[in-house]
C-alpha positions as CSV (number, residue, x, y, z in Angstrom):
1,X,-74.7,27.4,-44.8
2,X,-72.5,27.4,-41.9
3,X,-72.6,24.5,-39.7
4,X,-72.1,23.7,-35.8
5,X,-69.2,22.0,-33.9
6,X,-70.8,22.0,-30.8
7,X,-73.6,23.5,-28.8
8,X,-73.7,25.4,-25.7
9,X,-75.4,22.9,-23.0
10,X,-75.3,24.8,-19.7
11,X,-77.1,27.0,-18.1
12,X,-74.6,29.5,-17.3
13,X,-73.2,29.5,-21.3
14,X,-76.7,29.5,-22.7
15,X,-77.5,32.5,-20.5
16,X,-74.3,34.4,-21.1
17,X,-75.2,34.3,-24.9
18,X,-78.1,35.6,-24.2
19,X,-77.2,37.8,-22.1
20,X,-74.8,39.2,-25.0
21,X,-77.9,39.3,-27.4
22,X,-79.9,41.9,-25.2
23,X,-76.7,44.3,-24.8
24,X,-76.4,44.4,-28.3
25,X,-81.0,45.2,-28.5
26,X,-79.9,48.0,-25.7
27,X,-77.4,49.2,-28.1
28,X,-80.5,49.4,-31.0
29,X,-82.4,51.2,-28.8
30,X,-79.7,53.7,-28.1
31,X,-78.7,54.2,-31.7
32,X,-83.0,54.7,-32.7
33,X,-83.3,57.2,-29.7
34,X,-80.1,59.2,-30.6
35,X,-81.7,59.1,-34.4
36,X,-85.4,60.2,-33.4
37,X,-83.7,63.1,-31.6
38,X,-83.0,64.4,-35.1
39,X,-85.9,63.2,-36.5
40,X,-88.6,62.9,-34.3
41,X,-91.3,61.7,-36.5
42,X,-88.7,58.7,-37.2
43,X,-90.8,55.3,-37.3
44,X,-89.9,52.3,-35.5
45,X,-89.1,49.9,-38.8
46,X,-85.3,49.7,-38.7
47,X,-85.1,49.3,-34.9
48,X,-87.4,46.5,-35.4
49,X,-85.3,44.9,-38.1
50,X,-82.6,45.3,-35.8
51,X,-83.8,44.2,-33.0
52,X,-85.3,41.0,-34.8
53,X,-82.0,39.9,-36.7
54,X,-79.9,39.7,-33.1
55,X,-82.6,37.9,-31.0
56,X,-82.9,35.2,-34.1
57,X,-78.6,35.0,-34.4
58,X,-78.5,35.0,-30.6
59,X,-81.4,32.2,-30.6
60,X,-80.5,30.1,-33.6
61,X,-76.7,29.2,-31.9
62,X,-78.8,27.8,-28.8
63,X,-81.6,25.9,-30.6
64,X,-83.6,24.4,-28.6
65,X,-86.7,25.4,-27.0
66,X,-85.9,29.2,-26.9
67,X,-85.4,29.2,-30.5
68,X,-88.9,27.0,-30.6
69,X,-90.8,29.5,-29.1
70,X,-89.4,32.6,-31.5
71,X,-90.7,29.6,-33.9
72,X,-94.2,29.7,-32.4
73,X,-94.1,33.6,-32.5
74,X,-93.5,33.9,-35.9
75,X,-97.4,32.2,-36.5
76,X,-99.2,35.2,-34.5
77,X,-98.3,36.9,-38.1
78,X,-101.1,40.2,-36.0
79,X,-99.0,39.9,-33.2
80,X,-95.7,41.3,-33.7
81,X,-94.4,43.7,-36.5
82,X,-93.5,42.0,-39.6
83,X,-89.6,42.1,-39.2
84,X,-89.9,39.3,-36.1
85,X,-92.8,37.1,-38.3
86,X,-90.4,37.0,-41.3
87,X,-87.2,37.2,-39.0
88,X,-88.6,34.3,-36.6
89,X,-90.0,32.3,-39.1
90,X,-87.1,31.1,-40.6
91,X,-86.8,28.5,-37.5
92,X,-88.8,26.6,-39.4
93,X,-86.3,26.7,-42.6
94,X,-83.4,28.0,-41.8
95,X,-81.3,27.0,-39.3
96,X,-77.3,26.0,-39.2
97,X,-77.1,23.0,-38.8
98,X,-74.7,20.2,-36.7
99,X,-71.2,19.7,-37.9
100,X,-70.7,16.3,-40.3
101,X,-68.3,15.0,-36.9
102,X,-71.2,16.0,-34.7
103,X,-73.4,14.6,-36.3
104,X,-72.0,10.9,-36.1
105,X,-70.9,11.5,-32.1
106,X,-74.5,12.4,-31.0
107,X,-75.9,9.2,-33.5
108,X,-73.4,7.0,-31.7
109,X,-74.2,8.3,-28.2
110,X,-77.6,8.3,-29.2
111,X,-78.2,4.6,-30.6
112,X,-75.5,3.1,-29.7
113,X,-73.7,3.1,-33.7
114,X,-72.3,5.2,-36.1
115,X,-75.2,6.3,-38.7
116,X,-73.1,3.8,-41.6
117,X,-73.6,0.6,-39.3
118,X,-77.2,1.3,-39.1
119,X,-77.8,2.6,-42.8
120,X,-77.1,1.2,-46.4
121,X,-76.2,5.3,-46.8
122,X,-76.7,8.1,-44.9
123,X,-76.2,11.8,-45.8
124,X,-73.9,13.8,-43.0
125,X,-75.2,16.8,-44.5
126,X,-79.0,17.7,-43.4
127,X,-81.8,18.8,-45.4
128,X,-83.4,20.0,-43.0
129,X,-82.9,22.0,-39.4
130,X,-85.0,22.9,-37.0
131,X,-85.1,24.8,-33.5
132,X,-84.9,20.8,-32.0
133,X,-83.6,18.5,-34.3
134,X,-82.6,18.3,-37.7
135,X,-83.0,15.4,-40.6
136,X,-81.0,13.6,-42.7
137,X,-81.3,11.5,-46.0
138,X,-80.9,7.6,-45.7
139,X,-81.3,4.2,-47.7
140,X,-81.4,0.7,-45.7
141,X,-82.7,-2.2,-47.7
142,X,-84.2,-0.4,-51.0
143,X,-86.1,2.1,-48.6
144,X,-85.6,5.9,-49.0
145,X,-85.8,7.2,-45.1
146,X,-85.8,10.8,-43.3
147,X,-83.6,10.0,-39.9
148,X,-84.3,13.0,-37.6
149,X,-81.6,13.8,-34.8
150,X,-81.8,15.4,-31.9
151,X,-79.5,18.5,-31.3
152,X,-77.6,17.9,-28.1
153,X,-78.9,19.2,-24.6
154,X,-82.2,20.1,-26.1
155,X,-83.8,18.1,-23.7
156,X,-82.2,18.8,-20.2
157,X,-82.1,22.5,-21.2
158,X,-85.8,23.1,-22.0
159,X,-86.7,24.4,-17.9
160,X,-83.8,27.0,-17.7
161,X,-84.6,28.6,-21.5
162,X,-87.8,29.1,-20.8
163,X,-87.3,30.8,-17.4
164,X,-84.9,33.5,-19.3
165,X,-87.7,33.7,-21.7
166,X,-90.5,34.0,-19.2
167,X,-89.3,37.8,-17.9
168,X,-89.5,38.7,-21.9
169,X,-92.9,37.0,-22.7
170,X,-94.7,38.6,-19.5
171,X,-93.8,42.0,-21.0
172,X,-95.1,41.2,-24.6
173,X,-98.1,39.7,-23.3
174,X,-99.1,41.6,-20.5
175,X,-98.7,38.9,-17.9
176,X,-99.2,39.8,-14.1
177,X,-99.3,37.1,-11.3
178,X,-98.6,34.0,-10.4
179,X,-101.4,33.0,-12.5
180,X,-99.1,33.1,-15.1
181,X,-96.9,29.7,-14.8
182,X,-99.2,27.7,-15.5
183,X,-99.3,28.7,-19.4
184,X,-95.1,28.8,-18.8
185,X,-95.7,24.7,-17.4
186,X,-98.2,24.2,-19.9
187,X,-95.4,25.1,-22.7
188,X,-92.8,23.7,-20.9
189,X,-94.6,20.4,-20.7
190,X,-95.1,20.4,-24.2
191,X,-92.0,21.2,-25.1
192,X,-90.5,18.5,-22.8
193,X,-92.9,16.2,-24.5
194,X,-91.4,17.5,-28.3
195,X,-88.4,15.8,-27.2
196,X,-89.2,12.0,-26.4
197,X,-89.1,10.6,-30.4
198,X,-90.4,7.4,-28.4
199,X,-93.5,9.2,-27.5
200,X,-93.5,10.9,-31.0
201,X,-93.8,7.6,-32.9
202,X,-96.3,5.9,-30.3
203,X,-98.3,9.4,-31.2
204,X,-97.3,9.4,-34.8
205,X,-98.5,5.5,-35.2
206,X,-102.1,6.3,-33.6
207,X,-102.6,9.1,-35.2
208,X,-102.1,8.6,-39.0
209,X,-104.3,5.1,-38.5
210,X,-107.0,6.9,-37.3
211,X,-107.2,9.6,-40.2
212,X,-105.9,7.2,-42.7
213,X,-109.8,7.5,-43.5
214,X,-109.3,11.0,-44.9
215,X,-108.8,11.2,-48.4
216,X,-105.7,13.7,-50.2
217,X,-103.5,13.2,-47.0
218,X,-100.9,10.8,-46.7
219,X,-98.1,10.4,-43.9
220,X,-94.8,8.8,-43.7
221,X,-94.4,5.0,-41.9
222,X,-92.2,5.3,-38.7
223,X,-89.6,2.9,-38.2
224,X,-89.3,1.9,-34.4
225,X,-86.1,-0.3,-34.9
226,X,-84.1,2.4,-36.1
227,X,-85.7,4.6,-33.6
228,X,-84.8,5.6,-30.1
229,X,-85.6,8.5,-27.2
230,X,-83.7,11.2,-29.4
231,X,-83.4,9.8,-32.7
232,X,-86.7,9.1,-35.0
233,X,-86.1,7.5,-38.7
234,X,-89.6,7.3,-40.9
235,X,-90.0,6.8,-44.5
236,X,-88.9,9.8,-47.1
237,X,-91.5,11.5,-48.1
238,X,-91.3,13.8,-51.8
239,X,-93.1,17.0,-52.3
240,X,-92.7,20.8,-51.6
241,X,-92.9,22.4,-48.6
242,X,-96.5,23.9,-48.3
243,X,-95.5,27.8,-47.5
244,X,-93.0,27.5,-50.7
245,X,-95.6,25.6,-52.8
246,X,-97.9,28.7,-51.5
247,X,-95.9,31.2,-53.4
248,X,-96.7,29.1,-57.1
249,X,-99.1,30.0,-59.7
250,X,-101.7,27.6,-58.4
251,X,-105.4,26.6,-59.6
252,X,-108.4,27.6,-57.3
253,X,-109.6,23.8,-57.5
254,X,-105.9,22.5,-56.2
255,X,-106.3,25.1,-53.6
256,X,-109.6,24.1,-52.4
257,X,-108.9,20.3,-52.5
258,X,-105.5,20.8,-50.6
259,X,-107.6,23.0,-47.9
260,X,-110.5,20.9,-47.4
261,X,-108.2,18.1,-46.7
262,X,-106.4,20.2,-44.2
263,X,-109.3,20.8,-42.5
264,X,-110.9,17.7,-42.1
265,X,-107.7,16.2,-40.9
266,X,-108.1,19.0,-38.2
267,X,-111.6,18.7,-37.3
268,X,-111.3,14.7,-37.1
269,X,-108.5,15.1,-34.7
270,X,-110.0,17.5,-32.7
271,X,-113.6,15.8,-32.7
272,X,-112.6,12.5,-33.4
273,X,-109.8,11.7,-31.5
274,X,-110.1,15.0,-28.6
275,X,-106.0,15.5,-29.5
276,X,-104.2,17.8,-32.7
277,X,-101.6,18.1,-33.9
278,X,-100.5,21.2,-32.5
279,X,-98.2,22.8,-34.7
280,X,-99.8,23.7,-37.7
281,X,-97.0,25.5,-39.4
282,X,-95.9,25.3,-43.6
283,X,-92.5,23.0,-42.4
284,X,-95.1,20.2,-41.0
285,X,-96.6,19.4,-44.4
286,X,-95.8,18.7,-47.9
287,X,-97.7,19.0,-51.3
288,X,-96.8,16.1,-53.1
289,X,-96.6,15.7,-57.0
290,X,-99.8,14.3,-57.1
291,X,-101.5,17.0,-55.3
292,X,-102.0,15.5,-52.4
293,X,-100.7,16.9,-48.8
294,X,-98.7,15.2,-46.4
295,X,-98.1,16.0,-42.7
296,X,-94.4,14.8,-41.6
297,X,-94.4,15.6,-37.7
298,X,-96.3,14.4,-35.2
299,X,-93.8,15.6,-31.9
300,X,-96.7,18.0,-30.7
301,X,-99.7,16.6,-29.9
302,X,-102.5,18.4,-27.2
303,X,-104.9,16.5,-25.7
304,X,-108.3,17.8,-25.3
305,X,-109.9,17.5,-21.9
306,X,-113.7,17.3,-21.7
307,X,-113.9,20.2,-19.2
308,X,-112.2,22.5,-22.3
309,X,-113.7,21.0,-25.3
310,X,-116.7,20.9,-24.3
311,X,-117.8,24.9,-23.4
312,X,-115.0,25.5,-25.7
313,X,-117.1,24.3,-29.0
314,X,-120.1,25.5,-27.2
315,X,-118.8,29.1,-27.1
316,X,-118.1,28.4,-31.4
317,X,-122.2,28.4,-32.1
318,X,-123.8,32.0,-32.7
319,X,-126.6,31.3,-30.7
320,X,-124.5,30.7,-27.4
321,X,-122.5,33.9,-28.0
322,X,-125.4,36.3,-28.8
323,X,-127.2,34.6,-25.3
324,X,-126.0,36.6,-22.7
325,X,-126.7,34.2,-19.6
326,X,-125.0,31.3,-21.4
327,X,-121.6,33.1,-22.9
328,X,-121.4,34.4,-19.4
329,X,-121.5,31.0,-18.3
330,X,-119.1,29.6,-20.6
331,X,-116.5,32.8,-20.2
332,X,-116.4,31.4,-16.3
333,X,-116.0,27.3,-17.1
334,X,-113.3,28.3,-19.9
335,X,-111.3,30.8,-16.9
336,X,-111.5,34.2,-18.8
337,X,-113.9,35.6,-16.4
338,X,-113.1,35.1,-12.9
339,X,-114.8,35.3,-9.2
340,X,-112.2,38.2,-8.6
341,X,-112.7,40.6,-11.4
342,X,-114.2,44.3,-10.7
343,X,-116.9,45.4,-12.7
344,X,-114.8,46.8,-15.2
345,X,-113.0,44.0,-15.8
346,X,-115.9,41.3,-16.5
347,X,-117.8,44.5,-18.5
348,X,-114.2,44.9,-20.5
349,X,-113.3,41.6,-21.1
350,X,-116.9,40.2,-21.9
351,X,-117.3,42.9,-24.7
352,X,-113.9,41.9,-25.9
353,X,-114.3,38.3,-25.8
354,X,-117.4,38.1,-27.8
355,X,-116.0,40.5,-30.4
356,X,-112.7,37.8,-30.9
357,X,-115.2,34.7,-31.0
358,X,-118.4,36.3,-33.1
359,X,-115.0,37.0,-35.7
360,X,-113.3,33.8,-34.9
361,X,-115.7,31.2,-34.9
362,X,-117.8,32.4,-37.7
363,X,-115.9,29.5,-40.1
364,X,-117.8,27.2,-37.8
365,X,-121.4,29.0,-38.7
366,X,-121.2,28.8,-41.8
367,X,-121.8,25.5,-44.8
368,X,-118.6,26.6,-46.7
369,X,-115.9,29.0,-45.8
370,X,-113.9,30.9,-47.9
371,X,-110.5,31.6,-46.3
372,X,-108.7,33.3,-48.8
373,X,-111.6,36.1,-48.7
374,X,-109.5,39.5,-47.4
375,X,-111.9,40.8,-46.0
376,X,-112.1,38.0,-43.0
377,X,-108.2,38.5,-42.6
378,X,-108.7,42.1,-42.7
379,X,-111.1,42.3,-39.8
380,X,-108.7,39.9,-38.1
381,X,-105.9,42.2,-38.9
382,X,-107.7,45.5,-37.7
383,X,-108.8,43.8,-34.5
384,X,-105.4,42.6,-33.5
385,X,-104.3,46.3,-34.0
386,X,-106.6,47.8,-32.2
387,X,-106.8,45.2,-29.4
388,X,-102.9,45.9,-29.2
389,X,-102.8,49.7,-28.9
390,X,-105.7,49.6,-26.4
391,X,-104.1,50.9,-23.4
392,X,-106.8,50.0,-21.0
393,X,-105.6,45.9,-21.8
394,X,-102.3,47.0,-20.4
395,X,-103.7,48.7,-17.0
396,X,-105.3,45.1,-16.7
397,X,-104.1,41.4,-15.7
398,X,-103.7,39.6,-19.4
399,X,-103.9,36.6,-17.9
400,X,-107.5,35.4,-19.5
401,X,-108.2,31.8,-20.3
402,X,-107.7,27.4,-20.0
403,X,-104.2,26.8,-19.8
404,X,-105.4,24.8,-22.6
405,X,-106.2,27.8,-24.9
406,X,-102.7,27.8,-25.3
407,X,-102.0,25.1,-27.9
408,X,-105.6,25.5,-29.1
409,X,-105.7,29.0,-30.2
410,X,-101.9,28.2,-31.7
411,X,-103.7,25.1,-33.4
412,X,-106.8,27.3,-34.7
413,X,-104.6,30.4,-36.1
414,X,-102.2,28.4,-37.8
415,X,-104.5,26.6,-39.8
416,X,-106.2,29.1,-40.1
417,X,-102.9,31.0,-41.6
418,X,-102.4,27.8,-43.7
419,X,-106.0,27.9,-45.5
420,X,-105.7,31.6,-46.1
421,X,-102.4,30.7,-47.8
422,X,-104.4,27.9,-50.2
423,X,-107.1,30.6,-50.5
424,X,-109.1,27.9,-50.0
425,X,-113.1,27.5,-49.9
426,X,-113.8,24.3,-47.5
427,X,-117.0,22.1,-46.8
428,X,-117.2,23.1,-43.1
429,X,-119.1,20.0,-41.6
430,X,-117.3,17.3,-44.6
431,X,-115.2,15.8,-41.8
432,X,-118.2,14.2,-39.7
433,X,-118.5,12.0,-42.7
434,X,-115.4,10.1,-41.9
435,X,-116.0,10.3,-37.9
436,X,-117.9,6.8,-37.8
């Protein structure tokens, strides 16, 4: 794969690119409507392929959060057409990555030394790279260690990508207001957070103690010596990635163990600890040889306030949702209802509401769950299609919800995503057994 010299760091260059990237989607749009005046029953397929392949090359130059967020897009797999999900995912994979030379300047400028004064050995070339960082192989002292570096002016960039993002999310999600920053601070926040490896290792050290009571998971040990605020080195951990070991031939039981271990590492973060870790996609964890699943990044983590969890999980029982006082109540605390909506709007969004939760929560109803049933992702599929096409949602503000439903809804759907890859059947209440 090709590999980066440099990266642009400033505003005005990281705008300019992408400035060149939406000329070139204007000249898509030009070639499809010259093509549908020949054809007019001409589908929309190859302008999305085309549109999808220049945001991701214009993107994947800048790293960073802009390409993070294309990363977090490609999850919402009922959300976009396919050519962005399979497009967009490859952030997760597939990235260039730093040059050899670049790599030792940002190490040195980074911790002070040239990766060979630190290490025993060090690979220049990565295995790995990301939208923020990317990792290398390393030995020091008969230990086999994952050093991950951060790409240059990640950090210091994250507030000026996201406001040339913010014009193109509004119009893909319908946003109206000034209500609207605070889900663009909310991710921002995060993102900022994504870069401070010191606050990555504090998390990643609390964390994997607390579910180290969780059988079939294992996690890597972090290495705070030869660690600093960009730079994070951990131990190596061996297995496959979980969305290629997804595509192998195998058994049910593997499936179901792998799943139920995934899920009660959720559900003890969530109500164990009232954090998660947030970014539930196949690049965070590894199946190992002896089918066990390891989680390797611990850079987003979302805290769970009372005032959200609590009507949140509340608004998860069937009883709650099929009371009409109560899931009233709870649609106010959780800010998807509010004191200035017409009638048409609380009548609207109430119907809709409790059509996405009856689906959605019904895992948490239930003694087992089998999410590799098609039927479940079918209804999830047909909803998000007809939820999309409805043009009454665009006539009104899209701006429904927590800030904190956010990273909670990304949580839920990608692990959700994950167990319906492992077409795995899980014990819904086996993680209370390790709460104590």
């Amino acid at each position: 794969m090709k590999t980066l010299d440099r990266i642009p760091t400033g505003k005005i260059e990281r705008a300019s690119k992408l400035v060149k990237t939406g000329v070139k989607i204007g000249g898509n749009y030009a070639k499809y409507y010259g093509k549908k005046l020949v054809n007019p029953d001409l589908g929309k397929d190859e302008l999305n392929e085309d549109n999808a392949s220049d945001i991701y090359d214009g993107l994947k130059s800048l790293k960073g959060s802009a390409l993070k967020v294309a990363q977090m897009l490609s999850m919402e797999k009922n959300l976009l057409p396919n050519a962005y999900v399979e497009k967009f995912s490859l952030s997760q994979f597939s990235v260039p990555p730093l040059s050899a030379p670049l790599v030792r300047k940002t190490f040195k400028k980074y911790l002070g030394k040239y990766p060979e004064e630190v290490f025993d050995t060090f690979e220049q070339d990565s295995v790995n790279a990301a939208s923020i960082g990317q990792v290398h192989k390393a030995t020091k002292d008969g230990r086999n260690l994952a050093v991950k570096i951060q790409y240059p002016g990640v950090a210091d960039s994250i507030g000026s990508d996201l406001a040339i993002v913010k014009p193109i999310a509004i119009r893909m999600f319908n946003l109206q207001g000034k209500d609207s920053d605070k889900y663009f601070k909310e991710v921002e926040n995060k993102l900022v957070e994504e870069t401070d490896y010191l606050l990555e290792l504090q998390q990643s050290k609390e964390i994997t103690e607390a579910c180290s009571v969780i059988p079939n998971i294992e996690f890597p040990k972090y290495y705070k010596d030869l660690s600093s605020e960009r730079i994070i080195t951990m131990d190596w951990m061996k297995g496959l990635h979980l969305g290629e070991f997804s595509k192998t031939d195998f058994s049910k039981e593997k499936g179901d163990k792998l799943g139920q271990a995934l899920w009660d590492f959720y559900m003890f973060q969530i109500h164990g600890l009232r954090k998660v870790h947030a970014d539930p996609h196949p690049g965070n964890f590894l199946v190992s040889d002896n089918d066990t699943l390891i989680a390797i990044d611990f850079g987003c983590i979302k805290e769970i306030p009372d005032e959200f969890y609590i009507p949140y999980f509340e608004l998860a029982e069937k009883n709650n949702i099929n009371n009409e006082k109560v899931f009233t109540e709870k649609l106010y605390e959780l800010e998807i209802l509010t004191l200035t909506d017409s009638k048409k709007e609380l009548d609207f969004f109430t119907e809709l509401f409790k059509e996405l939760l009856t689906l959605f929560t019904s895992p948490f109803n239930e003694d087992t769950f089998d999410f590799g049933d098609d039927g479940f992702w079918s209804k999830i599929a047909n909803l998000s299609e007809r939820y999309s096409k409805d043009e009454q949602i665009r006539k009104m503000n899209g701006n429904r919800g927590s800030k904190h439903f956010l990273y909670m809804n990304r949580t839920f759907f990608g692990l959700y995503n994950l167990l319906h890859d492992l077409k795995a059947t899980v014990e819904v209440n086996n993680f209370k057994r390790y709460l104590d």
